[in-house]
C-alpha positions, 0 to 999 in steps of 0.5 A: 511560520508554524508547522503542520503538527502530524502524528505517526501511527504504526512505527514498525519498519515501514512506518519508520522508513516514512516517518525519516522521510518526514522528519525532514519536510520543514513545514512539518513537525511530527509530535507524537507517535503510537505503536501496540509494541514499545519495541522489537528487534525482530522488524524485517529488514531488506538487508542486515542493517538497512533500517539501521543505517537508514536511520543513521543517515537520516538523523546524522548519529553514525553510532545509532544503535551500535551493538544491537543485533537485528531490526529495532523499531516500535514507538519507543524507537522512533520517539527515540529518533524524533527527539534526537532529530529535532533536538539537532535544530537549534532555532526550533522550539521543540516541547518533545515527542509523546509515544502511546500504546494505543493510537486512540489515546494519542487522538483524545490528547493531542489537540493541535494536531493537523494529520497522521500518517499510518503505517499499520498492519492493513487490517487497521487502515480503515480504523484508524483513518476514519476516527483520524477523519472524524475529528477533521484531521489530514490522512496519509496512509500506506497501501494497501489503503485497506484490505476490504472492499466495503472500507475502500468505499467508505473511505472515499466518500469520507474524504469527500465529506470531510474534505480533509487532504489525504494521500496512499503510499502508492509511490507509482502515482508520484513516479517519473516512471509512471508520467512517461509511461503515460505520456507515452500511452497517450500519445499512441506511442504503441497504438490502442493497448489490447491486454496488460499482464502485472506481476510481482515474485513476491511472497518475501514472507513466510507462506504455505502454513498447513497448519498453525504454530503453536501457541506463545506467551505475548513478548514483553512490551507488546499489546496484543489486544492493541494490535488486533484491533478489528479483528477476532480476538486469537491466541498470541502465536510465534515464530514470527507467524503474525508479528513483526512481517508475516501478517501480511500472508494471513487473511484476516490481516494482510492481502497477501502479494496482489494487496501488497504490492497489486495497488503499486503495480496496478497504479499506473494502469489505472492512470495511463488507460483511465481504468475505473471499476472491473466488470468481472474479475475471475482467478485460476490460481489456488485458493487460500487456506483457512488461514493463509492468502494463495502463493502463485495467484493467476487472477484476470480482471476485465474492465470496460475499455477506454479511448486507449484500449483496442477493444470495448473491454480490456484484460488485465492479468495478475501473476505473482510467486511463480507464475509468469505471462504467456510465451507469447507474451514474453516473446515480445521482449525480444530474449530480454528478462522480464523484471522482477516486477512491473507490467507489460502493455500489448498495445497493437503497434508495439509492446511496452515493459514497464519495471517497477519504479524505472523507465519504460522500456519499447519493443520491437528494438528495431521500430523504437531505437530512436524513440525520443522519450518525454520530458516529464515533471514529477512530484514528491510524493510525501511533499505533494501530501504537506502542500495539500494539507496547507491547501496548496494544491492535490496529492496524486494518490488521494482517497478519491482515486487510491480508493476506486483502486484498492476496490478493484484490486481487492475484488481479486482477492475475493475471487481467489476464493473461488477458482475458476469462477468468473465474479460479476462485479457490479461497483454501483451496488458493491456487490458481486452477481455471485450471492456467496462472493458478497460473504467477503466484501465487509468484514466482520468487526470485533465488539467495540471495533466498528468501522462506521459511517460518519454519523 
């Protein structure tokens, strides 16, 4: 049977990380891919070589880039790995993949295709998912889904009118994690839940700039204009101050630690309370800098409550860098170390720890020593996409519901900007109760850049 022809967009290290994943998906063939830079060895690695030997893995070539030093990735790269991928399966008839610059190319020329996925910085999202939505096509997109909140909206309701499939890489919504954790929640496993408290350690990536680097001529095989994009054109800086990774700590780019891993973290929240939009959101952390989102954010979100809270709203809080839940908060684990990263549920008969991605765990010890945990099946996330997309079912992380999401989890970082000022949030109008809030719901577009509605 034919395959669903789908196109990457954004190749750096975590476009290649998803793409590997898809090249294996039978009833998908990846045809062409696009990235403003040929190529770099400068991507961010979570160990010396992981992308590399990811890679290796992946395609089956054990000498894959032997003697390079650093992370190699870009379009040149994972054309590279397309073709050498396919080339391998002898009863595929496989024309080669097509790499371009600019993405919007790659749409003009491409006719057959049925999707894309997108793994650009966060300021492009929304770009590139509405021209991909415009012309019919299927959209998965990394988190955040965008990093402003008006794009949210708008691309929720143009998943609804286009009808397309579409899917965000919240892996927690596709987690066996999380469908435990909700079946518990559920079930009154630790009654009505009074607060949740979410935090990520993160930064990982450079922050705290007072001032801007200097100014450095653009590296070879980088289109830096390309990779603006939306945003204000600026002088081409170094040191790795936007390119590959850090990017994500600036404002104009990124979302800082709550967009980056916020939209995982709060994903399954949202689904085990049946969470919608916030009433107010007010932060008591820093604020960020001209150029820089804050380090050590402590931002508290209020939402209605729900027949699984205790109460008629209900607080979430957010931590990350080196803030931490209360001691009273923490006494609750009983001496255990908090994770890393994941949430605490305080429900009125029992507390729950969820870790990031791993089962969740039951408090006081004594109560829930024998506590049978539920039997859950969970999906392939990049699989549930492609069933979608042939129109064999629904993702978990649609637009639908990342959309509503990111919204909320957006909404923090605008309040930010504000500290110790509690934001009236109204979703229906989009708007905040404060008028200088509104400022930084929309973003301002580059010339030629627009992010508009379907005409």
């Amino acid at each position: 049977p034919p395959r669903l022809k789908i196109a990457c967009i954004g190749t750096g290290t975590q476009g290649t990380r998803v793409m590997l994943q898809l090249l294996k998906i039978p009833d998908l063939l990846i045809t062409a891919v696009a990235d403003p830079v040929k190529e770099d060895t400068r991507y961010q690695n979570w160990g010396p070589y992981e992308l590399r030997s990811t890679i290796r893995y992946a395609i089956g070539e054990p000498n894959w880039d032997e003697g390079v030093e650093g992370c190699r990735a870009g379009r040149e790269p994972a054309r590279q790995i397309v073709n050498t991928w396919y080339g391998k399966q002898k009863d595929l008839k496989y024309k080669g993949c097509n790499a371009y610059a600019d993405f919007r190319e790659l749409l003009e020329k491409e006719k057959d295709l049925d999707g894309v996925v997108i793994g650009a910085p966060d300021h492009q999202h929304a770009y590139i998912a509405m021209k991909a939505m415009e012309k019919g096509l299927h959209v998965f997109c990394q988190k955040p889904m965008t990093n402003s909140v008006y794009e949210a909206r708008l691309l929720a309701e143009t998943a609804a009118k286009t009808k397309v499939a579409t899917q965000v890489a919240t892996m927690n919504a596709s987690a066996e994690s999380t469908d435990k954790l909700c079946e518990m929640i559920w079930s009154g496993a630790i009654g009505p839940v009074r607060e949740v408290h979410n935090w990520s350690n993160r930064p990982v990536w450079e922050s705290g700039f007072t001032q801007l680097p200097a100014e450095e001529p653009v590296p070879e095989g980088f289109d830096w204009d390309l990779w603006l994009g939306v945003c204000a054109d600026r002088p081409f800086i170094g040191k790795g101050y936007y390119h590959p990774g850090n990017w994500r700590n600036r404002l104009d780019f990124g979302t800082g630690t709550l967009g980056d891993m916020g939209c995982h973290i709060f994903d399954p929240v949202f689904q085990a309370l049946d969470l919608k939009a916030p009433l107010s959101v007010r932060s008591e952390g820093p604020a960020p800098n001209p150029w820089n989102w804050p380090i050590n954010s402590l931002i508290h979100f209020t939402f209605p409550g729900t027949r699984f809270t205790a109460e008629n709203t209900v607080t979430v809080t957010w931590y990350d860098g080196n803030q931490k839940p209360p001691a009273d908060v923490l006494a609750l684990l009983e001496g255990d170390e908090r994770p890393d990263t994941g949430s605490i549920f305080v429900g009125t008969q029992g507390t729950l720890v969820l870790p990031h991605v791993n089962r969740p765990l039951l408090y006081p010890d004594a109560k829930f020593q024998h506590f049978k945990y539920p039997e859950v099946q969970s999906e392939d996330h990049w699989l549930s996409f492609v069933e979608a997309c042939l129109g064999k079912g629904t993702t978990s992380a649609g637009f639908n519901y990342s959309g509503p999401l990111t919204e909320a989890v957006l909404t923090g970082t605008i309040a930010c900007r504000f500290p110790n000022t509690t934001l009236e949030w109204d979703s229906a109008g989009l708007r905040f109760g404060q008028a200088e809030a509104n400022a930084f719901i929309r973003r301002n577009y580059r010339a030629g850049w627009e992010v508009k509605g379907l005409s």
